[in-house]
C-alpha positions in Angstrom: 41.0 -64.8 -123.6 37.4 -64.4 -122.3 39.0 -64.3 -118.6 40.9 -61.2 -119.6 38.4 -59.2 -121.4 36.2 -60.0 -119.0 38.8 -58.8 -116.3 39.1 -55.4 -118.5 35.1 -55.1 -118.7 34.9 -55.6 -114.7 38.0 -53.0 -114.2 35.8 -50.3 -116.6 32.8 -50.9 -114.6 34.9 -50.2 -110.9 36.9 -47.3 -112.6 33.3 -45.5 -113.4 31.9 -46.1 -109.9 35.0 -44.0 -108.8 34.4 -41.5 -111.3 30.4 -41.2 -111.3 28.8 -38.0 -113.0 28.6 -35.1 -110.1 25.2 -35.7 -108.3 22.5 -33.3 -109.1 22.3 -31.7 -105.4 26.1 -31.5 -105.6 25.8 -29.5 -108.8 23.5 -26.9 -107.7 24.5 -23.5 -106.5 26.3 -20.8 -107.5 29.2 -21.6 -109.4 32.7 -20.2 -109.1 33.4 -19.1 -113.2 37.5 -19.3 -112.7 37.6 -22.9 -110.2 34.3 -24.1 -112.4 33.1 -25.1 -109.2 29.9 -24.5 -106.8 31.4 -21.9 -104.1 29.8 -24.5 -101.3 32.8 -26.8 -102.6 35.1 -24.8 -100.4 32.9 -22.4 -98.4 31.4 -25.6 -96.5 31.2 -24.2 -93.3 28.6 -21.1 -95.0 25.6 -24.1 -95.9 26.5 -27.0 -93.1 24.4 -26.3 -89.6 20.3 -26.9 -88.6 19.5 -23.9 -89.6 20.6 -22.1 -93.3 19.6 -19.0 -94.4 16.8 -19.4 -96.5 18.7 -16.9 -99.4 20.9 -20.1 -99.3 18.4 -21.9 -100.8 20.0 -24.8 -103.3 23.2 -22.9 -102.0 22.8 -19.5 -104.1 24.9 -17.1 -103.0 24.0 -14.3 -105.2 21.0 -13.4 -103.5 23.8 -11.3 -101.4 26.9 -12.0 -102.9 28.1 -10.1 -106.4 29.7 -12.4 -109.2 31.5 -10.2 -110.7 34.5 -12.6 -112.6 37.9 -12.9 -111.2 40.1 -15.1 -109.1 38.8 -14.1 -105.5 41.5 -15.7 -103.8 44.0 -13.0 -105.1 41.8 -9.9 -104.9 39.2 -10.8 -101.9 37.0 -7.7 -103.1 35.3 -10.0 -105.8 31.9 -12.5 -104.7 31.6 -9.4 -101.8 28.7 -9.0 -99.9 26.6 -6.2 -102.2 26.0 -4.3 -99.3 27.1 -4.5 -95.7 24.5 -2.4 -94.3 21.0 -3.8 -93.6 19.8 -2.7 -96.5 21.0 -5.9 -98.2 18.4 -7.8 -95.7 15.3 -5.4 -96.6 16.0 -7.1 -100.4 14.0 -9.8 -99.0 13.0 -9.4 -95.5 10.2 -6.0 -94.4 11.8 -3.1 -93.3 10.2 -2.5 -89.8 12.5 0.8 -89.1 9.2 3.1 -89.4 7.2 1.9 -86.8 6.4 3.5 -83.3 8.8 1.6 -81.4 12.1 0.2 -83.3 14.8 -2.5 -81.4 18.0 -0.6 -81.1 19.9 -2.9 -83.4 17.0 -2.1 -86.3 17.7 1.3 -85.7 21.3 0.9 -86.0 21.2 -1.5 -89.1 22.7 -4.6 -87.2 20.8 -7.2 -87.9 23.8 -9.7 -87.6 24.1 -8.5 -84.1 21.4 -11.2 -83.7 21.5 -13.5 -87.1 23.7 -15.4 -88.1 24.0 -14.6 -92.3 24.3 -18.2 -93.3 23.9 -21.3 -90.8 23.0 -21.4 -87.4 22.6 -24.0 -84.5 19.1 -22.1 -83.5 16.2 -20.9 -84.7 15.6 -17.9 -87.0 19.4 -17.4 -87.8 19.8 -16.5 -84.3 23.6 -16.6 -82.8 22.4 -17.9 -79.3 19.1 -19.5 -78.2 16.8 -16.5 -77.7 16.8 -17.0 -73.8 20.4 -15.6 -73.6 20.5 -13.5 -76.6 18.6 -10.9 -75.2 20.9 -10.7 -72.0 23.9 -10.4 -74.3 22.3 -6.8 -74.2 20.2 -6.3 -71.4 21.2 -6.6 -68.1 20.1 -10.0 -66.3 18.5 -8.1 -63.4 16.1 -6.9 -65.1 13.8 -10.7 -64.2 16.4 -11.5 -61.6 15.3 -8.6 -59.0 12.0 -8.6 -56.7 12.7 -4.9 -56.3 14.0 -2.7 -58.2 14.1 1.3 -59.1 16.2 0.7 -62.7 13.7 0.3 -65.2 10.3 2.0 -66.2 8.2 -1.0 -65.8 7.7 -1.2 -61.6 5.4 -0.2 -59.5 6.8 2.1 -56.9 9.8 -0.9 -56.6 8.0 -3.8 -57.2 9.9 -5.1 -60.6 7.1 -6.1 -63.0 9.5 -7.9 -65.1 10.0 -10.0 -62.4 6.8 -10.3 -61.9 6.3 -11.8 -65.4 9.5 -13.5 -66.1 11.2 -14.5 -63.3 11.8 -18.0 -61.8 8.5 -18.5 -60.6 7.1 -17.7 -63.7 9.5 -17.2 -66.4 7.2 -16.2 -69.0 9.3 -15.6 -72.6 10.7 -11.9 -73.6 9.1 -12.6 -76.4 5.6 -13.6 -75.1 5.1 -9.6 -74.5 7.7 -8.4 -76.5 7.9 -8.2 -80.1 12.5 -8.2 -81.5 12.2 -5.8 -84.3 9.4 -3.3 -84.0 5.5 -2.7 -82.4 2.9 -0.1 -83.4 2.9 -0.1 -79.5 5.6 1.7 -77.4 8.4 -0.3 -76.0 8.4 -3.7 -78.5 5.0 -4.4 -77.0 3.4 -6.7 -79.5 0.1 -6.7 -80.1 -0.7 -10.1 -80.3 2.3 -12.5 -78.0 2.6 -16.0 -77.1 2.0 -17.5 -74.1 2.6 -21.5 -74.3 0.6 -22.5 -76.9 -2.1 -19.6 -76.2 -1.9 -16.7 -78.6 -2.7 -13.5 -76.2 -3.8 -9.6 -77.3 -2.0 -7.1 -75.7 -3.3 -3.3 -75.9 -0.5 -1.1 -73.8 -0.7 2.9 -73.2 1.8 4.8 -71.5 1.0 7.5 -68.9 3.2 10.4 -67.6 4.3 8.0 -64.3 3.8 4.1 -65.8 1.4 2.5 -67.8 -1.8 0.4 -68.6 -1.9 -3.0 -70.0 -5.2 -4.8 -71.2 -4.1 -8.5 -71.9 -6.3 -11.3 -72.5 -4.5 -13.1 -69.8 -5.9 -10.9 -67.5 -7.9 -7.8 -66.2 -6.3 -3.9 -67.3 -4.4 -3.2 -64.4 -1.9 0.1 -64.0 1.7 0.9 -62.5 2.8 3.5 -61.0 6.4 4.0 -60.4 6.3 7.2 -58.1 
């Protein structure tokens, strides 16, 4: 007799380790109110990667998502993104669109032309590591050629770009250049990176180039004649 309750006690005991209380991190999130069930139970891919959206935090979707009741999976209109534009993103993040000099996809409220809206592999949200985001716009020559009379910032031919970021030196866009918006002309920040060295960066603009005072080196001036 004591074999087979014992048996039944030890049976109880495996039966609850198969059917343990949800964990707590399991149980956070915004919960579907038809399923009963976190949305992250079947929208894995949206919190799994490096890099989640920090509006994903505990994996909260209404941050950007409406939960407004319904079966979804009949009528994909309900648990929409509240806005599509990037108004939605100025909820959180500063609106730059006022400054002297805007990023064309600030202007033109794409900011998932760049971000990712829930995980990424890189950085920042970004959809590719920033090295070949930028030439998913711009054109690689721009720090491929010595000489050049495409762009603004060259003296006579002599493609400053190159000058600053190509092979032999390949100092970051981003070192000069700020990705949403400057008080300066052209994305020039006013403070960059250079390695681990913060540098200031004061730039004017003049009716055939430009001066730049950096505090990597003397004010020097282009010309592009």
């Amino acid at each position: 007799m004591k074999k087979i309750v014992g048996a039944i006690t030890l049976a109880f005991l495996v039966g609850l380790s198969f059917h343990s209380p949800v964990s707590a991190a399991e149980s956070k999130g915004t919960v579907d109110a038809v399923s009963g069930k976190p949305c992250f139970k079947c929208h894995r891919s949206k919190v799994k990667a490096p890099f989640v959206h920090g509006g994903l935090a505990d994996k909260e979707c209404t941050p950007c998502h409406s939960v407004t009741g319904g079966n979804h999976q009949n009528d994909p209109i309900l648990y929409g993104v509240k806005d599509k534009s990037s108004k939605i993103c100025y909820e959180c993040h500063e609106n730059q669109s006022s400054k002297k000099s805007v990023h064309g996809p600030i202007q033109e409220n794409d900011c998932l032309g760049c971000h990712a809206p829930h995980v990424s592999n890189f950085k920042y949200q970004l959809g590719l590591p920033v090295d070949k985001l930028c030439f998913e716009c711009h054109d690689k020559s721009l720090v491929t050629d010595k000489e050049t009379d495409k762009n603004g910032f060259r003296d006579g031919t002599s493609n400053f770009h190159y000058l600053h970021s190509g092979e032999k030196t390949a100092i970051p866009c981003l070192s000069c250049h700020d990705v949403h918006a400057s008080t300066q002309e052209h994305l020039i920040r006013s403070k960059g990176i250079n390695g681990k060295e913060e540098v200031t960066i004061t730039y004017t603009t003049t009716p055939k180039g430009g001066n730049c005072t950096v505090s990597c080196h003397d004010a020097l001036g282009y010309e592009r004649k």
